[in-house]
N, C-alpha and C positions, 0 to 999 in steps of 0.2 A: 426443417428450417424453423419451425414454431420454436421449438427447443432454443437454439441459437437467438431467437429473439426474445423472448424470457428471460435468457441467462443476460444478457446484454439489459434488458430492464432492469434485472436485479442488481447489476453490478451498477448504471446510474444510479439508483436507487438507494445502495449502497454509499457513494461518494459525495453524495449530497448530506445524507444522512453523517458522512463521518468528517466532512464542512460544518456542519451543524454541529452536533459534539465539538468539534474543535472552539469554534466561536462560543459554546456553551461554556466550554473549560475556563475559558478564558476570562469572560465574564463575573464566575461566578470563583474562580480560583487564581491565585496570584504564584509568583516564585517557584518555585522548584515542583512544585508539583502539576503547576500549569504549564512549565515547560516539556517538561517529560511528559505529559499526557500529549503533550502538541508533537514531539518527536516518532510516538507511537503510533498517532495518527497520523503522522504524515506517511509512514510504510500503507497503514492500512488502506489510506487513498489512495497511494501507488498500487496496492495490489489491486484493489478495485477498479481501479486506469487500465491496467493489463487486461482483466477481464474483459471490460468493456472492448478494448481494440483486440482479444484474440479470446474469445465466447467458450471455445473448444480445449482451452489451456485448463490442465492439472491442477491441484491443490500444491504438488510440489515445486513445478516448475513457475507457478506466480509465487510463494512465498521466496523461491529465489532471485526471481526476475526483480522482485519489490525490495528485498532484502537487498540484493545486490549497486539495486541502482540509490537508495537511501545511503549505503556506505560508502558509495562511490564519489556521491556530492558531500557528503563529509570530511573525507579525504583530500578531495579538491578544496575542501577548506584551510589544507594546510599551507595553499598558494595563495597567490593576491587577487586573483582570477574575482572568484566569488565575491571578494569583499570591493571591488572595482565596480562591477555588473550591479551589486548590491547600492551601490550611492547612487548610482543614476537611475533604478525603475525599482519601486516595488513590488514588481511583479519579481524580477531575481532576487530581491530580499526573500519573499514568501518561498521561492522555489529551492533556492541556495544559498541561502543564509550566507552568514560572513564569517564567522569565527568556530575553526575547530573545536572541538569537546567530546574529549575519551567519550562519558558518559554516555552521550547521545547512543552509540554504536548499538549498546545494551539495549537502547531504548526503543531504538528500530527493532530489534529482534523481539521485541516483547509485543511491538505491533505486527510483526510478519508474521508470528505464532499466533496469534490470534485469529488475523486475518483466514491463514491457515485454516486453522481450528471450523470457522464458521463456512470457509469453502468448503472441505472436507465432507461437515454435513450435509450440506446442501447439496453437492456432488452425489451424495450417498441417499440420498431420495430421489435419483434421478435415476431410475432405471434402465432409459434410454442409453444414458452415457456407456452403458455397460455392453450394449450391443454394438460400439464404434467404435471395438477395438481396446476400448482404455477399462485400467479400474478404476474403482470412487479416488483414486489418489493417483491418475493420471497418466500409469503408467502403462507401456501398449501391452498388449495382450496376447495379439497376435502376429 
């Protein structure tokens, strides 16, 4: 269980840290490229969200779950849903944005490869994980 609570540190740890960069971006970057670094980090927060609520989840199956659920609300961007939810709280602003954007899609997958990227290794320093069945990339074993 130590394990599972580590990994569950790291992934807070994680989300807070990638809040920070976000507000960092933001900050100190305007337009297009403060946007798109926001998009990227918004998967990467997602994948970090999944860890947190499932400790024992793959490298592949969070860049999916993240991946999945960043296009999903994008999507829903193409109804009025978001942009309704969006005028009354900015908490669904922040969550679900209002307005569809191709671009965006790109821009999730550049944060879920990442995110990725850095499970991956960290997964793969964990020697334990290897004996529960799974490899460093989450897949079972046995």
């Amino acid at each position: 269980m130590a394990g599972v609570g580590r990994t569950r540190l790291s992934a807070a740890g994680a989300a807070v840290l990638t809040v920070t960069a976000g507000l960092g971006v933001r900050a100190v970057a305007g337009g297009d490229v403060a946007k798109y670094a926001g998009d990227a980090l918004y998967t990467v927060l997602i994948h970090a969200l999944v860890v947190l609520i499932a400790p024992r989840v793959g490298p592949l199956v969070a860049v999916g779950a993240a991946l999945g659920f960043s296009w999903a609300v994008e999507f829903a961007q193409l109804t009025d849903v978001p942009a309704e939810l969006s005028a009354r709280s900015v908490v669904a602003r922040l969550v679900l944005g209002s307005t569809f954007n191709a671009p965006d899609l790109f821009w999730y997958g550049v944060g879920a490869v990442a995110a990725g990227c850095v499970h991956a290794g960290a997964a793969a320093r964990r020697p334990a994980r290897l004996s529960e069945g799974r490899d460093t990339y989450g897949v079972e074993t046995s």
